[in-house]
PyMOL CGO cylinders between C-alpha atoms (Angstrom):
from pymol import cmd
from pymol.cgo import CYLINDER

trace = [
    CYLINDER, -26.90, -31.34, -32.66, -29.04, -29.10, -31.14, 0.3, 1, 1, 1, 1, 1, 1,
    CYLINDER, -29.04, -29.10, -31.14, -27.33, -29.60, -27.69, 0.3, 1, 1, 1, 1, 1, 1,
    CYLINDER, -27.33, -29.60, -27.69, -23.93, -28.89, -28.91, 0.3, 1, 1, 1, 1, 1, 1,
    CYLINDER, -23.93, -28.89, -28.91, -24.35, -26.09, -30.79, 0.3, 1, 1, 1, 1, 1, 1,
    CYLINDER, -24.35, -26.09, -30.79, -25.90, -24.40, -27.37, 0.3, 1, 1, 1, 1, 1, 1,
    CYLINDER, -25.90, -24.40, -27.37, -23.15, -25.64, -25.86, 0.3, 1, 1, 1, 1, 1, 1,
    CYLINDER, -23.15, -25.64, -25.86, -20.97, -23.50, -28.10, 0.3, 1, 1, 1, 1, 1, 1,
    CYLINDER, -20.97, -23.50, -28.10, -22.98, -20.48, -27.82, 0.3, 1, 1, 1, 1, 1, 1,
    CYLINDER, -22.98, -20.48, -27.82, -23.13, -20.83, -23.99, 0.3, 1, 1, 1, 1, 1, 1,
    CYLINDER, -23.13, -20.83, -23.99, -19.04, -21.10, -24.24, 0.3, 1, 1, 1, 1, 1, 1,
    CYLINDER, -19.04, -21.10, -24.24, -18.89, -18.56, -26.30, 0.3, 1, 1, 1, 1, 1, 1,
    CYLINDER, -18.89, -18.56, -26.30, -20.93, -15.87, -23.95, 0.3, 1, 1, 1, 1, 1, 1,
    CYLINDER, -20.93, -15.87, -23.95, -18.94, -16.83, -21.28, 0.3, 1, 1, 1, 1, 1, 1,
    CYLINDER, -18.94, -16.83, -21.28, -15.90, -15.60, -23.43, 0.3, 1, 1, 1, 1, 1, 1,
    CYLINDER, -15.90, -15.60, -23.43, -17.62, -12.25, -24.12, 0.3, 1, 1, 1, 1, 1, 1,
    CYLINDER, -17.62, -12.25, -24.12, -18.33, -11.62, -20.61, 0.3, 1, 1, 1, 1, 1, 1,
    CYLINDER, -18.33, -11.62, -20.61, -14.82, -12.59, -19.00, 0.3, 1, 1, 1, 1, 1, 1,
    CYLINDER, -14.82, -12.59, -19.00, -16.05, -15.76, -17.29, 0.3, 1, 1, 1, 1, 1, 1,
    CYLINDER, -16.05, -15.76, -17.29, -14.22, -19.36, -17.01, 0.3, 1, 1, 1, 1, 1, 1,
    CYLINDER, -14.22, -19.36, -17.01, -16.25, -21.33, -18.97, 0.3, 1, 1, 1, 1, 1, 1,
    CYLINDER, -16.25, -21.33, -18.97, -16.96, -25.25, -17.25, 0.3, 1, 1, 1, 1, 1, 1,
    CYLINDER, -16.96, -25.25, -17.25, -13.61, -26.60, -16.90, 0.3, 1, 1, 1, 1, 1, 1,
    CYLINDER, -13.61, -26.60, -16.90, -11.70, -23.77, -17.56, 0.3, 1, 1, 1, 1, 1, 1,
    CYLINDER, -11.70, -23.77, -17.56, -8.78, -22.65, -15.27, 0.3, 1, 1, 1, 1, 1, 1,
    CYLINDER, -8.78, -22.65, -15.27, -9.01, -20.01, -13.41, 0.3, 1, 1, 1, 1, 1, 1,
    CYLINDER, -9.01, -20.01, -13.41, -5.93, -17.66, -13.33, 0.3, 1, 1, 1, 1, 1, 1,
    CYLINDER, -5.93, -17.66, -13.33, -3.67, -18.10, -10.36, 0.3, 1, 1, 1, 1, 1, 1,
    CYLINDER, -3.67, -18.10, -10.36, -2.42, -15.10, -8.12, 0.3, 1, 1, 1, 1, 1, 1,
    CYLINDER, -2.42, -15.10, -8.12, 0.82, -15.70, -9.41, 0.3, 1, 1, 1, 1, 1, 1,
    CYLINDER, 0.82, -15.70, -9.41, -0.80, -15.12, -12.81, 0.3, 1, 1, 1, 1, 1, 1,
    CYLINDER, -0.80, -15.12, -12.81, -2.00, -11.55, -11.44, 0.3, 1, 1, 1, 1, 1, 1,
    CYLINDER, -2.00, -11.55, -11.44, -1.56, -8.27, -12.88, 0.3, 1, 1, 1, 1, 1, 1,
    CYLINDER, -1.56, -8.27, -12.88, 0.83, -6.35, -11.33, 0.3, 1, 1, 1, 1, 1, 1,
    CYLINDER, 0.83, -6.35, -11.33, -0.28, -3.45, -8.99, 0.3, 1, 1, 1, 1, 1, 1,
    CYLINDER, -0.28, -3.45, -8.99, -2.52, -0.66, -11.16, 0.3, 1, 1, 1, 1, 1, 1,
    CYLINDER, -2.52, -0.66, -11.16, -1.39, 2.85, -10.25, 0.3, 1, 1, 1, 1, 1, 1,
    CYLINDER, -1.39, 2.85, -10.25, -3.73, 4.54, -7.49, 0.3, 1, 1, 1, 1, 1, 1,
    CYLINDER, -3.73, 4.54, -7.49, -5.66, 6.93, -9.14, 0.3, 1, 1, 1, 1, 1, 1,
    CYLINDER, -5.66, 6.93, -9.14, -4.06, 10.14, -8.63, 0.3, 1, 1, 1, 1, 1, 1,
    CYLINDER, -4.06, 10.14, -8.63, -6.10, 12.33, -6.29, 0.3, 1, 1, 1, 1, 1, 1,
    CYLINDER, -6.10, 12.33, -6.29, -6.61, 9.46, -3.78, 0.3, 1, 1, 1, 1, 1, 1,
    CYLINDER, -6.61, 9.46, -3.78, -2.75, 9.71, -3.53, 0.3, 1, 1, 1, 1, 1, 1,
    CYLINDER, -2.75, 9.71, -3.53, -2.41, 12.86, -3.55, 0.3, 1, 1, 1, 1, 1, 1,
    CYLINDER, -2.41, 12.86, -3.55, -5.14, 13.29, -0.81, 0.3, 1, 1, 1, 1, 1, 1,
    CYLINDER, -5.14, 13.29, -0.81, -3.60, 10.82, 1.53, 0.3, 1, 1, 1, 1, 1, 1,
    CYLINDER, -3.60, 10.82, 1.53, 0.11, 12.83, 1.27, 0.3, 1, 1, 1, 1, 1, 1,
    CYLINDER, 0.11, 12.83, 1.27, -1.81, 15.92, 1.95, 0.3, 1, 1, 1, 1, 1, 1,
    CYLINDER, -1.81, 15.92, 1.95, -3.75, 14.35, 5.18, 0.3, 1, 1, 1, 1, 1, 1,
    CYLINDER, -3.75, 14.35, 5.18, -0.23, 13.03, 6.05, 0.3, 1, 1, 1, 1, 1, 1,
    CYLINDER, -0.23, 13.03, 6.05, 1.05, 16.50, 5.88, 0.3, 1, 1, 1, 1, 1, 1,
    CYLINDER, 1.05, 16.50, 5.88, -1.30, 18.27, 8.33, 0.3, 1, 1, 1, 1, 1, 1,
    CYLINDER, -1.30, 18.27, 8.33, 0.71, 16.33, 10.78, 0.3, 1, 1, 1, 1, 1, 1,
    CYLINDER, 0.71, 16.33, 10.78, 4.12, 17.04, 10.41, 0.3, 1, 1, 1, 1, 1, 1,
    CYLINDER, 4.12, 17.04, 10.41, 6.08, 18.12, 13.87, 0.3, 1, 1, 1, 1, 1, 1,
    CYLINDER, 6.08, 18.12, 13.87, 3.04, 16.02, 15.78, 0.3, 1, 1, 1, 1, 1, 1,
    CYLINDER, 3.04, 16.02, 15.78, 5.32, 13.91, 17.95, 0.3, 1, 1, 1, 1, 1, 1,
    CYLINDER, 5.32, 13.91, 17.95, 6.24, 10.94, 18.55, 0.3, 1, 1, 1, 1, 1, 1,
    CYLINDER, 6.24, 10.94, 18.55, 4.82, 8.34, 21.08, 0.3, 1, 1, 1, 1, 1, 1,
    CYLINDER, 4.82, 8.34, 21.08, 4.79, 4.79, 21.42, 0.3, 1, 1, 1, 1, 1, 1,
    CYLINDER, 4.79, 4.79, 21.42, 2.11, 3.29, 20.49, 0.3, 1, 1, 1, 1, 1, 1,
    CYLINDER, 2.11, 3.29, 20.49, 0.39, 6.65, 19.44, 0.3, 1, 1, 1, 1, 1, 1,
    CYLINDER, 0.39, 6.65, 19.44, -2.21, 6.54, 16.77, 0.3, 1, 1, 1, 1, 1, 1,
    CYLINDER, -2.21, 6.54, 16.77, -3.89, 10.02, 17.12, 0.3, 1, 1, 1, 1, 1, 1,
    CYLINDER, -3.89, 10.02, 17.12, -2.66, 13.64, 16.73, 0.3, 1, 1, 1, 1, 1, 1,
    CYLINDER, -2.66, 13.64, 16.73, -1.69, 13.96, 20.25, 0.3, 1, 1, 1, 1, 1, 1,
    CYLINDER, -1.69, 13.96, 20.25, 1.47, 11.72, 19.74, 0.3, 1, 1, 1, 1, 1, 1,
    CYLINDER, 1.47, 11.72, 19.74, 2.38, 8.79, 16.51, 0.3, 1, 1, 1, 1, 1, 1,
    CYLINDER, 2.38, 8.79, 16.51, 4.36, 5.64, 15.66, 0.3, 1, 1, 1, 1, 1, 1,
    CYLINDER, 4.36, 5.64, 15.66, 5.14, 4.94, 12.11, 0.3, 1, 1, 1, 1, 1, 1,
    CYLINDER, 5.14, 4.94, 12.11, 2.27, 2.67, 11.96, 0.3, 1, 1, 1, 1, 1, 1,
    CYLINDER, 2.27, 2.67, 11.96, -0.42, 4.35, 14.13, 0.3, 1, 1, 1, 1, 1, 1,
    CYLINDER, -0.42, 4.35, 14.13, 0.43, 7.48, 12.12, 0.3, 1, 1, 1, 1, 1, 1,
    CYLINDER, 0.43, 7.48, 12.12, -0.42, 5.18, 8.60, 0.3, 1, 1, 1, 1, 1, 1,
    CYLINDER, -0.42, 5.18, 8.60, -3.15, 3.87, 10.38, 0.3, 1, 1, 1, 1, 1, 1,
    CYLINDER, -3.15, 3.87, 10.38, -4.77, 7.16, 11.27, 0.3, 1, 1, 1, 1, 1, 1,
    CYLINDER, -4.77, 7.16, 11.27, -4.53, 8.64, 8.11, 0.3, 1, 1, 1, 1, 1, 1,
    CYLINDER, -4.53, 8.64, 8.11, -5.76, 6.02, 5.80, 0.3, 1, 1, 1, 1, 1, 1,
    CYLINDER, -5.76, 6.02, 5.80, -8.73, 5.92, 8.34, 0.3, 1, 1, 1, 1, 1, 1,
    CYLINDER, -8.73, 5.92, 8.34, -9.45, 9.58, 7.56, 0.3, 1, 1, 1, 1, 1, 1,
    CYLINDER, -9.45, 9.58, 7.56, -9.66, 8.20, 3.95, 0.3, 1, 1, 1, 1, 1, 1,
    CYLINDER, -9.66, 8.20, 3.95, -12.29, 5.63, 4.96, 0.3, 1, 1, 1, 1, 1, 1,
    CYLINDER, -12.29, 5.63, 4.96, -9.52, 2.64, 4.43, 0.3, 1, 1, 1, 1, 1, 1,
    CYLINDER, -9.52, 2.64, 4.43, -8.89, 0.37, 7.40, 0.3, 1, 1, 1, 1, 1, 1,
    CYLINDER, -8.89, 0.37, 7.40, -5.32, -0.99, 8.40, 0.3, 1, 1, 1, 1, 1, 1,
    CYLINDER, -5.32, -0.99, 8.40, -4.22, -3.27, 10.66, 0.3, 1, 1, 1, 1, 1, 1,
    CYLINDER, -4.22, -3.27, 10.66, -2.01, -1.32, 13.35, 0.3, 1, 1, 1, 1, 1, 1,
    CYLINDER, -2.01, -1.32, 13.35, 1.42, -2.89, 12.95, 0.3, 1, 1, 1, 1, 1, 1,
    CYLINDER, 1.42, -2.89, 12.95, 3.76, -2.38, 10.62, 0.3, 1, 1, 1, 1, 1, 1,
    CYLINDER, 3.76, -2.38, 10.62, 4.20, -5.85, 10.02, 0.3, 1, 1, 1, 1, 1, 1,
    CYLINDER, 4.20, -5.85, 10.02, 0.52, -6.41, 9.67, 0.3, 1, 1, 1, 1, 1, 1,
    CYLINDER, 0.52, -6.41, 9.67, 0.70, -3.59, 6.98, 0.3, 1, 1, 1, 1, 1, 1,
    CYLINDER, 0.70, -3.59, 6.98, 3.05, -4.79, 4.97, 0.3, 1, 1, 1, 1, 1, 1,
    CYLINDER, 3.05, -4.79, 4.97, 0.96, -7.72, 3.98, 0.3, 1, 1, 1, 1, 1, 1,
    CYLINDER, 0.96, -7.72, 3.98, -1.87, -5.79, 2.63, 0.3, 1, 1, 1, 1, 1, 1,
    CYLINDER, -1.87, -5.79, 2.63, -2.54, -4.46, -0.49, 0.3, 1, 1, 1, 1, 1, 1,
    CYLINDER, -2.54, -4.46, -0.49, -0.18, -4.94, -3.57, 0.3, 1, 1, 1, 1, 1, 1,
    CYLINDER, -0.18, -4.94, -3.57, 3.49, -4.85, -4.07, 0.3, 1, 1, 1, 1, 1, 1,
    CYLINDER, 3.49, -4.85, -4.07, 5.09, -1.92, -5.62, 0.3, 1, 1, 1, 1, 1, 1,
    CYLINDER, 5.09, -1.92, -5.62, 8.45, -1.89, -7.32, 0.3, 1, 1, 1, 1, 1, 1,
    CYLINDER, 8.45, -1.89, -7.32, 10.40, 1.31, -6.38, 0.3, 1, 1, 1, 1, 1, 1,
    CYLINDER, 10.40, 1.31, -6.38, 10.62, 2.63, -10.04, 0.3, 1, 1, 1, 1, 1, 1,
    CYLINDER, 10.62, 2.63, -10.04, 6.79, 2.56, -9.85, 0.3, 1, 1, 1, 1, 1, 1,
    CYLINDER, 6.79, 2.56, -9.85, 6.31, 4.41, -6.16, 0.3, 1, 1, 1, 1, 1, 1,
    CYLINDER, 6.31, 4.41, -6.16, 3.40, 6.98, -6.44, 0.3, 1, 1, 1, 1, 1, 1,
    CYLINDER, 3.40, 6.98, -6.44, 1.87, 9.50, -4.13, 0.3, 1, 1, 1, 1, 1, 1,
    CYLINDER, 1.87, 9.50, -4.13, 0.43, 7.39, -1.98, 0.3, 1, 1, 1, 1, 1, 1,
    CYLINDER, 0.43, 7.39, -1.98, 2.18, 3.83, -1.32, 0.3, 1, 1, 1, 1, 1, 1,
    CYLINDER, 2.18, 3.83, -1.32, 2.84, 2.48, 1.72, 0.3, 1, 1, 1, 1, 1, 1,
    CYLINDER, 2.84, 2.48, 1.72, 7.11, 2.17, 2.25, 0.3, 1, 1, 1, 1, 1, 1,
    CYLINDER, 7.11, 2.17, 2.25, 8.46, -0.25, 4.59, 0.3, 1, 1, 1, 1, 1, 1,
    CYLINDER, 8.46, -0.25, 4.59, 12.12, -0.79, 6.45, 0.3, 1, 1, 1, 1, 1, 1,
    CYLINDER, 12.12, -0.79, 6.45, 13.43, -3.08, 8.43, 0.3, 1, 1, 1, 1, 1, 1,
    CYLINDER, 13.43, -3.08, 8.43, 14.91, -1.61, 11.60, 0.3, 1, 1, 1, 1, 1, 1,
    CYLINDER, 14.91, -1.61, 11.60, 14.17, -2.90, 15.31, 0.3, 1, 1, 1, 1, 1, 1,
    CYLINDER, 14.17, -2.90, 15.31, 13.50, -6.34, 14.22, 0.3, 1, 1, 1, 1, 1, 1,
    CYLINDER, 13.50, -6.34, 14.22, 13.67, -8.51, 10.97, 0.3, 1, 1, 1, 1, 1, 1,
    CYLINDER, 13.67, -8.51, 10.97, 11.10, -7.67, 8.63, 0.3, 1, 1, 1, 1, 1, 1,
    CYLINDER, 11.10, -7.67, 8.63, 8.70, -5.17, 8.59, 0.3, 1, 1, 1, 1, 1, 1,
    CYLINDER, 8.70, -5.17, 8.59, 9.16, -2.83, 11.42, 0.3, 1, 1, 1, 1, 1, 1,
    CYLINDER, 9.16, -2.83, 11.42, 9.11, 0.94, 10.09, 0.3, 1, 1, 1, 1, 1, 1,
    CYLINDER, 9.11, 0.94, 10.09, 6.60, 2.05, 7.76, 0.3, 1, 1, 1, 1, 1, 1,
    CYLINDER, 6.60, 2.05, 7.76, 5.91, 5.30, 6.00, 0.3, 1, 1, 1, 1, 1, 1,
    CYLINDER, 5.91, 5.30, 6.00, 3.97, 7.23, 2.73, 0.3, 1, 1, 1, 1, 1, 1,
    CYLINDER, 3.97, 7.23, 2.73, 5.46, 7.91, -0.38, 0.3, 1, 1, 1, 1, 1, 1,
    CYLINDER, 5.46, 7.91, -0.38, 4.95, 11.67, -1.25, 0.3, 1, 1, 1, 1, 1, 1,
    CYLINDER, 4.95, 11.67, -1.25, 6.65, 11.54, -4.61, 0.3, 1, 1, 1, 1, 1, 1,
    CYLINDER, 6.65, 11.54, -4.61, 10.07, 13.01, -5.54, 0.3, 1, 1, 1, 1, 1, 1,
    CYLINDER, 10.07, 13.01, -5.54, 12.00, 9.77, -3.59, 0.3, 1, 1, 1, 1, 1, 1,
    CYLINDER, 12.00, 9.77, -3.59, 10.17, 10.91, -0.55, 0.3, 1, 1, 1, 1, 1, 1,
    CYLINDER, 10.17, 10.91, -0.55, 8.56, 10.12, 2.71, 0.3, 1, 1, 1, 1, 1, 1,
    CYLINDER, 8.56, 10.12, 2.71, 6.51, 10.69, 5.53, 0.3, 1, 1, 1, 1, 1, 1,
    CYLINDER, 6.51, 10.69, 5.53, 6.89, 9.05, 8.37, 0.3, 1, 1, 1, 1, 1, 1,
    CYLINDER, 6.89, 9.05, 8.37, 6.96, 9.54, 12.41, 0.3, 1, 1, 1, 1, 1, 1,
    CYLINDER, 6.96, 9.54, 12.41, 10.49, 9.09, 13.48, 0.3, 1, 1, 1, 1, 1, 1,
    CYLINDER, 10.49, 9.09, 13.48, 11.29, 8.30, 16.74, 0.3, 1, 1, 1, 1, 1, 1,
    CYLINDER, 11.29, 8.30, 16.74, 13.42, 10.92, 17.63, 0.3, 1, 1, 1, 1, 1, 1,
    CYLINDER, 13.42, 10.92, 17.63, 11.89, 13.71, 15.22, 0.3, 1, 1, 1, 1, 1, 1,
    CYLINDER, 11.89, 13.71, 15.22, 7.70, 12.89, 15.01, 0.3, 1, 1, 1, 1, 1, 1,
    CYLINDER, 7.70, 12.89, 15.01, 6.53, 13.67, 11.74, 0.3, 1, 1, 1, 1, 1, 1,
    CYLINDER, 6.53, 13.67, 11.74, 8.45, 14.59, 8.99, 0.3, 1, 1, 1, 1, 1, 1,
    CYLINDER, 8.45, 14.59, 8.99, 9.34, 14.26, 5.67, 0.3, 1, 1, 1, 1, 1, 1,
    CYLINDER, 9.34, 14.26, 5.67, 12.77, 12.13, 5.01, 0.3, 1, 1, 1, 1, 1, 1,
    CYLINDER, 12.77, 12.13, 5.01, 14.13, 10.82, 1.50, 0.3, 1, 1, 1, 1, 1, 1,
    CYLINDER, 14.13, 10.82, 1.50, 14.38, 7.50, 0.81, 0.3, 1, 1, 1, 1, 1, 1,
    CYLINDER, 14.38, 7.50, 0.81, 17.75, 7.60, -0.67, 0.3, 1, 1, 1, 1, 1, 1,
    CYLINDER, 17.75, 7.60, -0.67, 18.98, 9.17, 3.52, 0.3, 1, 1, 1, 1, 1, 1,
    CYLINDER, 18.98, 9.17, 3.52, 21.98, 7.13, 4.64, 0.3, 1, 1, 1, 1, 1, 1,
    CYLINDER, 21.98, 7.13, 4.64, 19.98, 5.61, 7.26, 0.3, 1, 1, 1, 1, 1, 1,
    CYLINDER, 19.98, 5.61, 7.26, 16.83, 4.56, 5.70, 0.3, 1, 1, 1, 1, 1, 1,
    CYLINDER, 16.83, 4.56, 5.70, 18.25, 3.20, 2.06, 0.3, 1, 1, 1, 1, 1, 1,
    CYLINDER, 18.25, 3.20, 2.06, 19.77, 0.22, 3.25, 0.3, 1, 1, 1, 1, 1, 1,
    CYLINDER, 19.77, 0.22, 3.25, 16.97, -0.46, 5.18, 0.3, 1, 1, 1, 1, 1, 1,
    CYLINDER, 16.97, -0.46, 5.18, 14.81, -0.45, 2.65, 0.3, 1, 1, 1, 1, 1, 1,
    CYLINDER, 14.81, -0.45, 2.65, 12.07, -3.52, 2.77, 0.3, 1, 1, 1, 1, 1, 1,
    CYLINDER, 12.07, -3.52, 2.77, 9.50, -2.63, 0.08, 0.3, 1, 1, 1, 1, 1, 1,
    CYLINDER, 9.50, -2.63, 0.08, 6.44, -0.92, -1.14, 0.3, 1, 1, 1, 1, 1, 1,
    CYLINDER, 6.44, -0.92, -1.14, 2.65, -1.95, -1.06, 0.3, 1, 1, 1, 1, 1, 1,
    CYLINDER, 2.65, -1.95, -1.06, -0.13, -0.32, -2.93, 0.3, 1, 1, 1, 1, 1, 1,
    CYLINDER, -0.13, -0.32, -2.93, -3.40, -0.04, -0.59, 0.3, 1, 1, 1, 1, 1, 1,
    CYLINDER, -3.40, -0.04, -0.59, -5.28, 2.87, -2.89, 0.3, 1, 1, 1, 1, 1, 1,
]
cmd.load_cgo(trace, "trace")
C-alpha cells in the first residue's frame, strides 16, 4: 500500500514538473511545436548588422566586409551576433527551424534554389516581403521576395534566433 501510493505521488511530481514519467513516451520531433517567433530585438538587430553592409561587394567565397557571397555574408553577420553557421548555403538551410512564409519575421534566414538543386542562395528577412542578400552581380542589397527572379525560386525559411 505504502509502495503504491509513493508510486502515485512520484508520478504525479513528474506531471507537475513536465517530465515523462517511467514508461511514458516521449514526444517525437514530428510532435514539435512549430517555430516560436524570435524575440523581436534579436531580429531586428541582425537586419540592422545586415544593413551596415549594403553596396559591400560581391566575391566568391567572401565572408568579410572586403567582398560577400550570400552565405559568407549570413555567416558573418550572425557571427557578430555570437551565433555560429555553417558556411554554405546548403549547410544553412538545415539549421534552425522552419518558417512558413506568412510567419517570416525580421530576422529568418530565406533560401532559393538557383545554381544547383536545393539550397543554393540564401538571404535575411527584413520584414515588409523583404531581403538582404549579396547578389552576384549587385553585392549587398535589399531585393523583395515577390521580384520576378527570386519568387519562383523560392526554397524556404528557417528560424535560427
Amino acid at each position: 500500500m505504502v509502495k503504491k501510493a509513493f508510486a502515485i505521488m512520484l508520478a504525479a511530481i513528474f506531471l507537475a514538473v513536465g517530465m515523462p514519467a517511467a514508461g511514458a513516451a516521449e514526444l517525437s520531433p514530428a510532435a514539435a511545436k512549430p517555430a516560436l517567433p524570435p524575440k523581436p530585438s534579436k531580429g531586428k538587430d541582425i537586419v540592422a548588422t545586415a544593413q551596415k553592409y549594403k553596396g559591400v561587394p560581391y566575391r566568391y567565397g567572401g565572408a568579410s566586409p572586403k567582398g560577400f557571397d550570400c552565405s559568407g555574408f549570413v555567416m558573418y553577420v550572425y557571427n557578430q551576433h555570437g551565433k555560429k553557421l555553417p558556411r554554405s548555403a546548403d549547410k544553412q538551410y538545415e539549421t534552425g527551424k522552419a518558417v512558413k512564409p506568412k510567419d517570416l519575421a525580421p530576422g529568418d534566414l530565406v533560401f532559393f534554389t538557383t545554381t544547383e538543386k536545393g539550397a543554393s542562395h540564401v538571404g535575411i528577412f527584413v520584414g515588409s516581403g523583404n531581403f538582404i542578400h549579396a547578389s552576384s552581380s549587385k553585392g549587398v542589397i535589399v531585393t523583395a521576395l515577390g521580384d520576378t527572379y527570386w519568387k519562383p525560386r523560392y526554397l524556404g525559411a528557417r528560424r535560427i534566433l
